[in-house]
VOROMI-8409 format. One record per residue: residue number from 1; residue in one letter; chain; x, y, z of N, C-alpha, C in turn. Coordinates in steps of 0.1 Angstrom, whole numbers, plus 5000, padded with zeros to 4 digits. Example, Ala and Ser with C-alpha at 12.3 -4.5 7.8 and 13.67 -1.06 7.14 Angstrom:
2
+-----+----+----+------+------+------+-------+-------+-------+------+------+------+
|   i | aa | ch | n.c1 | n.c2 | n.c3 | ca.c1 | ca.c2 | ca.c3 | c.c1 | c.c2 | c.c3 |
+-----+----+----+------+------+------+-------+-------+-------+------+------+------+
|   1 |  A |  A | 5132 | 4943 | 5078 |  5123 |  4955 |  5078 | 5132 | 4967 | 5078 |
|   2 |  S |  A | 5128 | 4978 | 5071 |  5137 |  4989 |  5071 | 5129 | 5000 | 5079 |
+-----+----+----+------+------+------+-------+-------+-------+------+------+------+
//
This chain:
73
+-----+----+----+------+------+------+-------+-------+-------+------+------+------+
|   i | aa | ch | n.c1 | n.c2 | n.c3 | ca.c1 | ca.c2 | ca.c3 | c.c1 | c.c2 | c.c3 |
+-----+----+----+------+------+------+-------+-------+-------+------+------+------+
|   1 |  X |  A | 7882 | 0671 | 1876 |  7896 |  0674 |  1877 | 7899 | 0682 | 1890 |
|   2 |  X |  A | 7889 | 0694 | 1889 |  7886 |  0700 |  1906 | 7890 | 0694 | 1919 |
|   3 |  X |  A | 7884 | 0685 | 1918 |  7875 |  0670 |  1928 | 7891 | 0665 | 1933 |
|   4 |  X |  A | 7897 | 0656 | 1923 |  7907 |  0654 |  1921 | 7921 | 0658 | 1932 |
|   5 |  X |  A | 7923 | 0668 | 1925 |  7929 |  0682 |  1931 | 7928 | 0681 | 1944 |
|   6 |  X |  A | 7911 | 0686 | 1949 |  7910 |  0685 |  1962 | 7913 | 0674 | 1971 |
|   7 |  X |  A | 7910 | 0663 | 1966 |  7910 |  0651 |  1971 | 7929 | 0648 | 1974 |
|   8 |  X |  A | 7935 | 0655 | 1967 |  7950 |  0644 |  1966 | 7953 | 0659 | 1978 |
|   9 |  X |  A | 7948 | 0671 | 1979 |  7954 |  0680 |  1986 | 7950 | 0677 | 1999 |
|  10 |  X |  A | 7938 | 0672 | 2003 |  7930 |  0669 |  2012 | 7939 | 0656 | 2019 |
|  11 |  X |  A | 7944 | 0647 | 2016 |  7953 |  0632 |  2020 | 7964 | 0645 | 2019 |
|  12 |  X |  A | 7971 | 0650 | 2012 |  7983 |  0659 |  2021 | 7987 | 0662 | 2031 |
|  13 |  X |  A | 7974 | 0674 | 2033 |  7974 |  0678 |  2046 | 7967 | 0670 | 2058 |
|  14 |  X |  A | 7960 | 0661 | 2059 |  7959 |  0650 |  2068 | 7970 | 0641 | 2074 |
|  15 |  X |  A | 7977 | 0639 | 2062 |  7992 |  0636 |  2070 | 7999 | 0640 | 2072 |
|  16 |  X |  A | 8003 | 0651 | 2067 |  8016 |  0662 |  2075 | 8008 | 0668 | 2090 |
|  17 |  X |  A | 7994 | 0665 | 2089 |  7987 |  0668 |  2108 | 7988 | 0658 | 2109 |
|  18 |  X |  A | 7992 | 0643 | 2108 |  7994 |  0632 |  2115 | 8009 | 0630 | 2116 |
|  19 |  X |  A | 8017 | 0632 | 2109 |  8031 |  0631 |  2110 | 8033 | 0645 | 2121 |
|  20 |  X |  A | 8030 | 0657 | 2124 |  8029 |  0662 |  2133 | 8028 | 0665 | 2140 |
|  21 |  X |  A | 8015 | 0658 | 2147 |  8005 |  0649 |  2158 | 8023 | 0639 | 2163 |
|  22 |  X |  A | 8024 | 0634 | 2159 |  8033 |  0621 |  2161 | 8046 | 0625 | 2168 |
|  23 |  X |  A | 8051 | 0631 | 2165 |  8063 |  0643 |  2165 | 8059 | 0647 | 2180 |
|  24 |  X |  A | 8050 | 0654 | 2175 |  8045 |  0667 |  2190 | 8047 | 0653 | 2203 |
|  25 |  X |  A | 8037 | 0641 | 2197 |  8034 |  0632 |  2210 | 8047 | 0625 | 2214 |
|  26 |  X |  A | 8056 | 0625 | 2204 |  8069 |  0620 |  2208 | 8075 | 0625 | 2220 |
|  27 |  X |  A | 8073 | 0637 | 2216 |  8084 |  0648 |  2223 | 8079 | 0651 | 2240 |
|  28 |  X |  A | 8068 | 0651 | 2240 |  8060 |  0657 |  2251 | 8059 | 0638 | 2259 |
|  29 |  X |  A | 8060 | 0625 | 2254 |  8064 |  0615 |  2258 | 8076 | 0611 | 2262 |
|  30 |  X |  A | 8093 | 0620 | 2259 |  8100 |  0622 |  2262 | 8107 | 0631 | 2275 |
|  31 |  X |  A | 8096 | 0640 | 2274 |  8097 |  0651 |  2284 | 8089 | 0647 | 2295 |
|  32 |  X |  A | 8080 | 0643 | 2299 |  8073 |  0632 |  2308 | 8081 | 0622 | 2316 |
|  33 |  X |  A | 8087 | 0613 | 2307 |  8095 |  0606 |  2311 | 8112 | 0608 | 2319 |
|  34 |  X |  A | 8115 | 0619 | 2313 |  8125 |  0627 |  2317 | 8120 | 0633 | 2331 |
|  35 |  X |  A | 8107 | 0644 | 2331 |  8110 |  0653 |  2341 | 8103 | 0646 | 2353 |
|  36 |  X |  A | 8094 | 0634 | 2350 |  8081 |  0627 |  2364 | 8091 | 0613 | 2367 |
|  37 |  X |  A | 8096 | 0600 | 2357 |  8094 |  0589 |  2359 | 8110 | 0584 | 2359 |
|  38 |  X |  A | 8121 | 0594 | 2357 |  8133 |  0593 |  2360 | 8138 | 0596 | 2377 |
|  39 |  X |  A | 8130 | 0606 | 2379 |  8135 |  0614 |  2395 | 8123 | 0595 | 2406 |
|  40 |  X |  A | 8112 | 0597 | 2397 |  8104 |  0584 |  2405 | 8116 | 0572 | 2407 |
|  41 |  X |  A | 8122 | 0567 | 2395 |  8124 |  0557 |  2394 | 8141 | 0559 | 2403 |
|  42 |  X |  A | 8148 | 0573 | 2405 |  8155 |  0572 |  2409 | 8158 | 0572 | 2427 |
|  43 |  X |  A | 8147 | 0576 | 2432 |  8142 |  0579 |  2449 | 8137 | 0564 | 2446 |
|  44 |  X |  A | 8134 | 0553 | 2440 |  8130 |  0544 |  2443 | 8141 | 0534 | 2444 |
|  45 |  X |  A | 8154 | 0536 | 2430 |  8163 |  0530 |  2438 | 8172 | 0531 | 2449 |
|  46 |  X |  A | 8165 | 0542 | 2453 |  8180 |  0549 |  2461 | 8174 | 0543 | 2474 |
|  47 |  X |  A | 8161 | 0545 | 2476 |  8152 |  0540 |  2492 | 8150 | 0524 | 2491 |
|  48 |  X |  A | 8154 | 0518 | 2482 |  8154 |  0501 |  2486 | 8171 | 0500 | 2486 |
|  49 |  X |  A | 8178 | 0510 | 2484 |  8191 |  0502 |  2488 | 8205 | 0502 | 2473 |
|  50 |  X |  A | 8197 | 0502 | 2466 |  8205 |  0501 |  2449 | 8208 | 0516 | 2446 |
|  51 |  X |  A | 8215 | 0522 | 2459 |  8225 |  0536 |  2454 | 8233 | 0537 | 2445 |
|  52 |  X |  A | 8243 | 0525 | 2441 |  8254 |  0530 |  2431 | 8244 | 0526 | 2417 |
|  53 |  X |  A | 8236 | 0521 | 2416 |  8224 |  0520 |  2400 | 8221 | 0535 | 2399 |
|  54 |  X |  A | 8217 | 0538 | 2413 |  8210 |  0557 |  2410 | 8216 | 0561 | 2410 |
|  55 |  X |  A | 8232 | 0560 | 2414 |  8239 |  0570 |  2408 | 8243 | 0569 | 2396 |
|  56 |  X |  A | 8244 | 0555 | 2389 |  8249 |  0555 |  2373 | 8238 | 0554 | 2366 |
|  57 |  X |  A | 8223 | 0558 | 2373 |  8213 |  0566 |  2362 | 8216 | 0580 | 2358 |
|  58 |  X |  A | 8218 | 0584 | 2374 |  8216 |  0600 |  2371 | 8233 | 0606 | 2363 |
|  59 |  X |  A | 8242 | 0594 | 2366 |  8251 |  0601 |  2358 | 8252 | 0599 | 2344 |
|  60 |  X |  A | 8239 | 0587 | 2336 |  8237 |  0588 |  2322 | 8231 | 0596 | 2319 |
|  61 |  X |  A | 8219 | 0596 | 2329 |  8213 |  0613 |  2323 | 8222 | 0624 | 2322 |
|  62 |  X |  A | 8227 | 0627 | 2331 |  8236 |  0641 |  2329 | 8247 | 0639 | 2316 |
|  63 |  X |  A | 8250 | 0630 | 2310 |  8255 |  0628 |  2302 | 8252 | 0634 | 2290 |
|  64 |  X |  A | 8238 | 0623 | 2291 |  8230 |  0621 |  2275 | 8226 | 0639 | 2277 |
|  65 |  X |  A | 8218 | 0643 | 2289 |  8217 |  0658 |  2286 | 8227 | 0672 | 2280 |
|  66 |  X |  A | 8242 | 0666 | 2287 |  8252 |  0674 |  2282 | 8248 | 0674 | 2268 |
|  67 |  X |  A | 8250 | 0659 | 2261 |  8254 |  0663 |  2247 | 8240 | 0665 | 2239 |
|  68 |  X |  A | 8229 | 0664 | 2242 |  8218 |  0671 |  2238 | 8218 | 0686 | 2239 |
|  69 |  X |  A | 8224 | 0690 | 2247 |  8227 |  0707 |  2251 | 8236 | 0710 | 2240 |
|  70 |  X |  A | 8246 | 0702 | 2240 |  8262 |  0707 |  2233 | 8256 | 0702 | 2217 |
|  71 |  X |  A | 8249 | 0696 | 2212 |  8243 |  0693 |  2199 | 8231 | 0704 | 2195 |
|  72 |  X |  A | 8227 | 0706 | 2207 |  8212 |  0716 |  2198 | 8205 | 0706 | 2197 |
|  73 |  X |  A | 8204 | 0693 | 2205 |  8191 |  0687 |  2197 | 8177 | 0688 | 2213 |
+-----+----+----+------+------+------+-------+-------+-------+------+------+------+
//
């Protein structure tokens, strides 16, 4: 019954550290993308010529960031 116990506690906490794990890697694959591959992808459209695109990136980003600010998320 010990055994048991241990075993169903043991598959608990393996997944609330993989549901965790997942979370954490979300967020830090979010913020990556935000702070490296947005500014890359935006000097890349701006230097072939597609100005008004980088500018209606960077003004969805500022957007989406306002209401991420103004939500708390």
């Amino acid at each position: 019954m010990l055994t048991l116990l241990f075993c169903v506690a043991l598959i608990y906490v393996a997944v609330t550290l993989l549901v965790w794990g997942i979370k954490a890697a979300w967020g830090i694959a979010k913020l990556v993308a935000f702070l490296v591959l947005l500014p890359i992808i935006v000097i890349w459209l701006a230097v072939s010529g597609l100005i008004l695109i980088a500018l209606g990136v960077l003004i969805l980003a500022a957007v989406f960031t306002t209401i991420g600010v103004l939500l708390g998320v």
